[in-house]
KELUM-303531 format. One line per field, with one value per residue (C-alpha): x, y, z; residue in one letter. Coordinates in nm, 3 decimals. Last residue first. Example, Ala and Ser with C-alpha at 12.3 -4.5 7.8 and 13.67 -1.06 7.14 Angstrom:
KELUM-303531
u (1.367,1.230) $
v (-0.106,-0.450) $
w (0.714,0.780) $
gumi (S,A) $
This chain:
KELUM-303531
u (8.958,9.180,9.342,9.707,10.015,10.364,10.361,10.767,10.890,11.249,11.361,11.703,12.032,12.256,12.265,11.905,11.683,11.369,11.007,10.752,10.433,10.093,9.776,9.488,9.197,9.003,8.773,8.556,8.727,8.845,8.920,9.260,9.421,9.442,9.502,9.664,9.663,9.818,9.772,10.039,10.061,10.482,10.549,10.934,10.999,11.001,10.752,10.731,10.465,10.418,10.103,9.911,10.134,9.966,9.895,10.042,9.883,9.642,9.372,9.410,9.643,9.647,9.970,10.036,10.391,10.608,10.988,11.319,11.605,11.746,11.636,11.338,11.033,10.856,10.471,10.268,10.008,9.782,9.596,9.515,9.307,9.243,9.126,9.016,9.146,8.953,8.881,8.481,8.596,8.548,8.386,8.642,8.794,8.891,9.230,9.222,9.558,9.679,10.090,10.144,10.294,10.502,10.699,10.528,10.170,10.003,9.615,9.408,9.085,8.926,8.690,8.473,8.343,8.386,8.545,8.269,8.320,8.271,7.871,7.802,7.575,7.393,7.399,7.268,6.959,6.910,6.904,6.669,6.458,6.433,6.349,6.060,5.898,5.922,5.730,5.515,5.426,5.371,5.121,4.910,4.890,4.791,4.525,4.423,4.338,4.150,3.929,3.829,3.798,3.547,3.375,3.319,3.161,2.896,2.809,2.767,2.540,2.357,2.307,2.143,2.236,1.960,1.615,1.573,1.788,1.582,1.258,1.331,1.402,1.165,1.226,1.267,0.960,0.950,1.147,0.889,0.720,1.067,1.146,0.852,0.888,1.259,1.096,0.875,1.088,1.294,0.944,0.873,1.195,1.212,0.858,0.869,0.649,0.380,0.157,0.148,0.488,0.273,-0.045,0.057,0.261,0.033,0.121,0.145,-0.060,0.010,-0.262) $
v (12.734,12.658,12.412,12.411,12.252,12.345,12.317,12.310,12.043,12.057,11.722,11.733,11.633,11.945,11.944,11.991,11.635,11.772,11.668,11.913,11.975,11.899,12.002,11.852,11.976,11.927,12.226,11.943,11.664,11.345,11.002,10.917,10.657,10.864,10.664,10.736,10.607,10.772,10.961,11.152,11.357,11.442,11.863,11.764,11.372,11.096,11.286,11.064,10.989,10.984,10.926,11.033,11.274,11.404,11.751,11.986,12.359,12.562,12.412,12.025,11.986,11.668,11.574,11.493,11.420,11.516,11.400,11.465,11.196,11.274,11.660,11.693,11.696,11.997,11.989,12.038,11.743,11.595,11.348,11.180,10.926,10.887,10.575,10.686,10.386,10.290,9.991,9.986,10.088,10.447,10.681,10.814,11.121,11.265,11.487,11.728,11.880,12.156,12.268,12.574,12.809,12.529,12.702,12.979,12.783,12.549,12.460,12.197,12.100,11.890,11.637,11.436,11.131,11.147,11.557,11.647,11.356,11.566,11.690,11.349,11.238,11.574,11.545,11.127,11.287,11.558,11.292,11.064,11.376,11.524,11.120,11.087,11.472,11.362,10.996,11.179,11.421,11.159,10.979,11.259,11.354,11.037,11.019,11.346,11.207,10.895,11.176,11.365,11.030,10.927,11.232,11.325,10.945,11.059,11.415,11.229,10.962,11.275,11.409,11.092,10.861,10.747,10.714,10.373,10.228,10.428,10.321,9.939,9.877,9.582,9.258,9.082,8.957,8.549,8.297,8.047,8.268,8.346,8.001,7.883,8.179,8.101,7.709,7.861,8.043,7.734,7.544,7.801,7.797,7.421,7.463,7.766,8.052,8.205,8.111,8.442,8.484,8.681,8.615,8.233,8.276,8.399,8.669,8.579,8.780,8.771,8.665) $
w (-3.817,-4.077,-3.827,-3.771,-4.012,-3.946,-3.606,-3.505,-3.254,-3.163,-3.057,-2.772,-2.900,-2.856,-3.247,-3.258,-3.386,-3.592,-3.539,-3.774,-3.626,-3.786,-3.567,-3.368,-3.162,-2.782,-2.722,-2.598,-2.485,-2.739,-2.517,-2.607,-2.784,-3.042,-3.389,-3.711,-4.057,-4.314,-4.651,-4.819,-5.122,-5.163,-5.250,-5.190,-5.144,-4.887,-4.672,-4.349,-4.106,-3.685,-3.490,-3.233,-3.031,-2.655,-2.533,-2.745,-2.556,-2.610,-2.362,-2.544,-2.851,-2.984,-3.206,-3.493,-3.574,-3.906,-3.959,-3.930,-3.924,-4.275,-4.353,-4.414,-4.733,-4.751,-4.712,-5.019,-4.946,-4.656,-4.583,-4.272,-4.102,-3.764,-3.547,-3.224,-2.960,-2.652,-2.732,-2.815,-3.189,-3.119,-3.397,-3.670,-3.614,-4.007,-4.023,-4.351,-4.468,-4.676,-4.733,-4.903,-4.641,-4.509,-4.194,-4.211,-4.120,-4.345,-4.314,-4.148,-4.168,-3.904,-3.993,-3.697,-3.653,-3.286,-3.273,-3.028,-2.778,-2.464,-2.578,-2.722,-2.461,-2.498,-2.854,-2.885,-2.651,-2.885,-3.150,-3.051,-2.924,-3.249,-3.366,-3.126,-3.239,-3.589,-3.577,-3.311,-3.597,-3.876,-3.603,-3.526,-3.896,-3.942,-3.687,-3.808,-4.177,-4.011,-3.830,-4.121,-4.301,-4.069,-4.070,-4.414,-4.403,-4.175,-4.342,-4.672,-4.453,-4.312,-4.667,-4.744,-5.050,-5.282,-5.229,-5.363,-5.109,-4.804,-4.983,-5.009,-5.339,-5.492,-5.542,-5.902,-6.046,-6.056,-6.067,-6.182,-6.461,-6.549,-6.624,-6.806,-7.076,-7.096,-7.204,-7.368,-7.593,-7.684,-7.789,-8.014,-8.162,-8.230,-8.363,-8.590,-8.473,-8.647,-8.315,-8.122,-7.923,-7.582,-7.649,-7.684,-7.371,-7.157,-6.903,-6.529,-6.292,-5.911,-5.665) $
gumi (X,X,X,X,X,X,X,X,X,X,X,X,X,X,X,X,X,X,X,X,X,X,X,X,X,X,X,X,X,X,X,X,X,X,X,X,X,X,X,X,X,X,X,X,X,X,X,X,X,X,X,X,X,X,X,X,X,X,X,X,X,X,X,X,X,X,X,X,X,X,X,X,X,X,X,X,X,X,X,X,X,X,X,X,X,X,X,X,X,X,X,X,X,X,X,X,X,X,X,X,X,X,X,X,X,X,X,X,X,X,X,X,X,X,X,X,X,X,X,X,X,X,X,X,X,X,X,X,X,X,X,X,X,X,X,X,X,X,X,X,X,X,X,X,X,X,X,X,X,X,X,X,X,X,X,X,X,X,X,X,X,X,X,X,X,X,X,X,X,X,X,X,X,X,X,X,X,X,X,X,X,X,X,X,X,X,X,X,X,X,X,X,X,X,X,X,X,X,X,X,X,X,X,X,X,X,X) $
């Protein structure tokens, strides 16, 4: 049997009416609700060291799944680009800047040649700049060429230098596929007076 308080022992009876009557109404209302439950033991007791241990656990392992996963993540893009190396390992200038520098024949002449990737044609479009080369004679003028095993393999473009010490930047392209070892240089394309094309480097890479 539970005990419930009374209400006139509880208020007395100096009350005002209206207030009186408020207070019994609360009074009414916790009588009917009743006391609130108690803590089961385990609750009351608080948090276990075993629980502690429990939850150190679960984060220990959500912390090495992570870790697991951030070194995959690595070890998957090292081999993304190892792979893209070896398949790369003929096509070493693709993308590619070569430096070039001036020989005798234009001792203060610079130049850098950039490879750009393949266009799915065939063709490796170039683009070069260059300044401090000499401007020729009418009917001269400058070729790239490849070389490939020492020697000028293939031209991949011809420009002009319209005046002395001139800045120039052109557009090239090599319509062939790049080997390794494969590099370019700057030669200078002059007409001899028995007719034939004397071709002079004048620009070679720096290294």
């Amino acid at each position: 049997m539970r005990w419930v308080p009374d209400f006139d022992e509880l208020v007395g009876g100096s009350l005002p009416p209206d207030e009186r009557e408020r207070l019994q109404r609360i009074h009414d209302l916790l009588v009917l609700t009743g006391p609130p439950p108690q803590l089961s033991p385990r609750i009351e007791a608080g948090p276990t060291l075993l629980m502690r241990l429990g939850r150190s656990r679960r984060q220990l392992r959500r912390g090495v799944a992570l870790l697991a996963a951030a070194i995959a993540a690595l070890l998957l893009a090292f081999l993304g680009g190892f792979v893209a190396g070896r398949r790369g390992g003929n096509e070493r200038a693709v993308g590619h800047l070569v430096r070039l520098a001036g020989t005798r024949e234009a001792p203060n002449a610079l130049a850098s040649l950039r490879i750009a990737p393949d266009g799915g044609a065939g063709n490796w479009p170039m683009q070069l700049s260059a300044r401090g080369l000499p401007q020729l004679p009418q009917g001269g003028l400058y070729e790239v060429y490849l070389v490939r095993k020492g020697r000028l393999y293939a031209s991949c473009g011809s420009f002009l230098v319209t005046r002395p010490g001139q800045a120039v930047s052109v557009s090239l392209n090599a319509p062939y596929r790049p080997r390794r070892g494969d590099t370019w240089v700057v030669a200078r394309e002059q007409v001899q007076r028995d007719g034939h094309e004397a071709s002079t480097v004048v620009l070679r890479p720096t290294t």
